[in-house]
Structures are given as C-alpha cells and as structure tokens.
N, C-alpha and C positions, 0 to 999 in steps of 0.2 A: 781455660777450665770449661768444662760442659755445662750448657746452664739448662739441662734437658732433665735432670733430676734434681732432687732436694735432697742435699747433704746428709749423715748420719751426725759428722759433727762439724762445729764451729769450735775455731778455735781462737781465742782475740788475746792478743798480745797489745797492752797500753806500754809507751815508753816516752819520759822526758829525757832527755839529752843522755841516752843509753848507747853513743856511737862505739866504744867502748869493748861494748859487748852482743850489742845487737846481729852483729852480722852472722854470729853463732847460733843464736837462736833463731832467724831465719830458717839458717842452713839443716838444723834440726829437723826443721818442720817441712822446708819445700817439696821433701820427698814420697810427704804423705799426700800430699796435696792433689783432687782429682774432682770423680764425682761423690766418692762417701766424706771425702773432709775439706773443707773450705776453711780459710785463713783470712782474720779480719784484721787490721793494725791501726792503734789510735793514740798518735801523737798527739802531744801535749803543746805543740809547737815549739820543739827543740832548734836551737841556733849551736850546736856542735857537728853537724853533718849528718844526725841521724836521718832525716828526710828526703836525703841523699842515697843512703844505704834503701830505705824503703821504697823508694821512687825504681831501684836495680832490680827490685823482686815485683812491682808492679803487675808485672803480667800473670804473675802466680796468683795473687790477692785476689778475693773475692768485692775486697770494699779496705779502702785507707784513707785519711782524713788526715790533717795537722792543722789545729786549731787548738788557742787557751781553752784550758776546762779547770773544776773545781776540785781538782785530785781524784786519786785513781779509780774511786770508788764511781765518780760521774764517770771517768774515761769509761768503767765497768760498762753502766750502761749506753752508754752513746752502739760501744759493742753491739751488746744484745737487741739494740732496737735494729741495727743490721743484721743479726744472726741469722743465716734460713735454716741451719741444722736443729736436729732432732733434741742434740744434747750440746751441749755447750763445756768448754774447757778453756779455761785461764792459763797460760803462758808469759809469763815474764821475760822482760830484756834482758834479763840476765840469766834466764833460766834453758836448760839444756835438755830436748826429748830424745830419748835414748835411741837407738834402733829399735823396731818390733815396739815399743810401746804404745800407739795406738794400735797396732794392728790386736795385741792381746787384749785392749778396751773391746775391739770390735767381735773378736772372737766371744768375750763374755758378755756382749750385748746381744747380741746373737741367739746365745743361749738360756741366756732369762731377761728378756724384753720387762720384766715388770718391776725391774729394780732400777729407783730414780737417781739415786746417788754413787757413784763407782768411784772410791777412790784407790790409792797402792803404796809403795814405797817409795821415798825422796832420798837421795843422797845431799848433802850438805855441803857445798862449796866445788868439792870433786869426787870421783868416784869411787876413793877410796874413805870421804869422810863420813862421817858418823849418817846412820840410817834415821830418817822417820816415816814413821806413819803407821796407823795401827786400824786393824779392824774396826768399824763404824759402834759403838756400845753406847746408847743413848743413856745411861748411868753416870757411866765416866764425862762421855763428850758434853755433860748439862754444866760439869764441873772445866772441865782441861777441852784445848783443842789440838785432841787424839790424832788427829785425822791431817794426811798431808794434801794440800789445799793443792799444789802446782801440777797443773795439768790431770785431775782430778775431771769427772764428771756430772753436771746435771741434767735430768730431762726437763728440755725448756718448759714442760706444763707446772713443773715447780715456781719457775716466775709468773706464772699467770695465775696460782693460788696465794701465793704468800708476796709478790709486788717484787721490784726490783730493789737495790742494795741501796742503802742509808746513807748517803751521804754526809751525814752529821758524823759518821766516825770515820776516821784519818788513817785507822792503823786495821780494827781486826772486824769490818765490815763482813768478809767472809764468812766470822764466826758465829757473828748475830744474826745473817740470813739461815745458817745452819739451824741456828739453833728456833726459830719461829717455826720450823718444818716439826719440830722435836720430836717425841717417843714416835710420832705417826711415820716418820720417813724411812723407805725400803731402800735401804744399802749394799752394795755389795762390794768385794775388794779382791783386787789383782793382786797376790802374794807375789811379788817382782817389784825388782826400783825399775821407775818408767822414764826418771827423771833426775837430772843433778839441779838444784837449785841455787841460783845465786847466795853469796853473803852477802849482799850491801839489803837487804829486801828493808823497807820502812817499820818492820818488828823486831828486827835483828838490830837497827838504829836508833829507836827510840821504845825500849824496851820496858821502861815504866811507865812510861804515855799505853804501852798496851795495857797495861795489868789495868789502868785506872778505865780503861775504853772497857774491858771484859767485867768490871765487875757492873758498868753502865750497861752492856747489853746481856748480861743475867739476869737484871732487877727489869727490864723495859720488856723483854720472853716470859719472865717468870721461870725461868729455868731451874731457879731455886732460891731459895731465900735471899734475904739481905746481913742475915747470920754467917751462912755458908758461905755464902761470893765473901762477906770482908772476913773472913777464916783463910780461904784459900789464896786471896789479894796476899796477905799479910804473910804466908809462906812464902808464894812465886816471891814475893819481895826480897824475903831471907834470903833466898839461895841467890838470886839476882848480888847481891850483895857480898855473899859469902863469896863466890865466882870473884867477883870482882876484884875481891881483898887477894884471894890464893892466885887470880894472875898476876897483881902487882907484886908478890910477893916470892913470887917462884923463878 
C-alpha cells in the first residue's frame, strides 16, 4: 500500500475467533484497498486460526494486532487510534461489502464533503434477506436505531468532538456514540444495500441485554425522557417476545 497519501477511509474490522467467516470478509474488502482506503484488523486474540487467516492478507493491512481487549467496543477504539483515514467504517467478521459499495460512499463524499455521517442499506444474513436501514431522521433515531451501522460512515472530527466509544456498554455502543452527536449531526445516505451482515452479530444474541443497554444510553444523551425510553423498552420487549412465541409455535 502507498504510504504517500492519507486515506479517505479506514476501514477496522474487530474479530474474536471469527475463522469461520473471516476469510470472506477479507476478501470483500482487499479489493478496495489502496491509497483512498486503508484496512485495519484487531484481534481479540483468537486461538481458532483466525490470526492465521489475518497474518495471509498481512501485506494488504495498514495496521493488525492480536491481543486480549475488553470487548468490541475497546477493540473499536484500539481501531481508530490507528485510523489515518478521513472517515472511518466498521466491518464485521462476519460482515460482507458488496461490490461498488465503497466506491458509491466515495462518489457521495465527493459530492458533499460536509456531511459527517453516510450511512445505506444492509441485507441481513444473505442477499436475498430482509433489508435494513433507513435515512438518518433525528426524531425517530432519539427513539429506534434507524440506521444500519455496518460499514456505515464517520468523519473522524466526530471522534475528536463527542470522544471515542463507551466501553461500559457490551451490545449498542454504536448507538449511544450516535446519538451524543444528536439533532446537530449532518447525515447523508447511499439508497443501495452496500453490505450483507452477519447473523450471529452480539444484538442479534443478546437481544434483551440490548433493549436494557438503549434505554441506559437514552437517559445518559438525554435523548428523551425516561417516560419515553421505558414506553418504548416495554414494546421492543412485546414484540421480542411475541417473535419468540410465533417461531416456537409455527
């Protein structure tokens, strides 16, 4: 890789014992890989071979590590204190970048340089599963998280105003850096799926540990009341639940 310029983006991929799946997400990514986007990876210190797998793309990498850390949220920043890109994007070991999807990030960064948040569409498990991700609406996102996080964009001067990610929460650390940015943050969003995202992800695992994490980081933003968060806790619960019953039952 050129080390003559300074990346547009960084892209960090955290993975514990993800041999699995890792080698696809690699392969996703090495092709973007140059002087606009730079790949950083930070093992958790896997003993399944993934260190192995990472050790084969070596030469592609901008920066890679295998050492204990304190979940994913610390792996997060271990990241970005390596990151040299302009914007920064999360990548999961389980997560798949499409074709053309950075390059359509780069095309819309291109064309309005002064939006800090980019994010787009996620397909769910494979490419024919259910879509997420919806336009950036600081109404809704105070409430629900709208917005599909993987492979998603920040401009790194977001972490230098609002600090780096919380390590106190396990599951939706993501949504409480979002939401510290709140009504102020300029979004923008790539109508296209950029990406399929893993099923196994840690909110798709422990899905009530989320609800109880969102309605901690509503009340810790102020995002909205402590009314509101235990109103909408206590639905996401419902349907959690109704879910649960209708696939035992079907």
């Amino acid at each position: 890789m050129s080390n003559h310029k300074t990346p547009i983006v960084s892209i960090i991929t955290v993975v514990f014992n993800g041999a699995k799946t890792l080698r696809a997400t690699m392969d996703s990514i090495v092709s973007y890989l140059g002087d606009e986007v730079e790949h950083i990876v930070i093992d958790g210190g896997s003993t399944d071979g993934s260190q192995d797998i990472i050790a084969e793309y070596a030469g592609h990498l901008a920066y890679w590590v295998s050492e204990r850390d304190s979940g994913i949220y610390d792996a997060w920043n271990k990241g970005l204190a390596r990151a040299s890109g302009r914007y920064i994007s999360f990548v999961g070991a389980d997560d798949v970048l499409l074709p053309d999807a950075m390059g359509a990030y780069l095309s819309h960064i291109r064309q309005q340089p002064e939006i800090e948040y980019w994010s787009s569409k996620v397909a769910l498990g494979h490419m024919a599963g259910r879509v997420i991700g919806q336009p950036w609406r600081w109404n809704r996102f105070r409430r629900y998280m709208t917005v599909a996080h993987v492979g998603s964009l920040h401009r790194r001067d977001l972490y230098d105003r609002f600090g780096a990610y919380d390590m106190s929460y396990r599951i939706v650390g993501d949504y409480e850096f979002l939401l510290r940015a709140g009504a102020s943050l300029k979004a923008g969003f790539v109508d296209q799926v950029t990406a399929v995202m893993g099923d196994g992800g840690v909110s798709n695992k422990f899905a009530f540990q989320a609800l109880v994490e969102t309605v901690s980081a509503k009340k810790k933003t102020n995002a909205t009341s402590l009314v509101v968060a235990s109103f909408d806790y206590y639905i996401a619960r419902f349907k959690q639940v109704a879910r649960s019953w209708i696939s035992q039952t079907s």
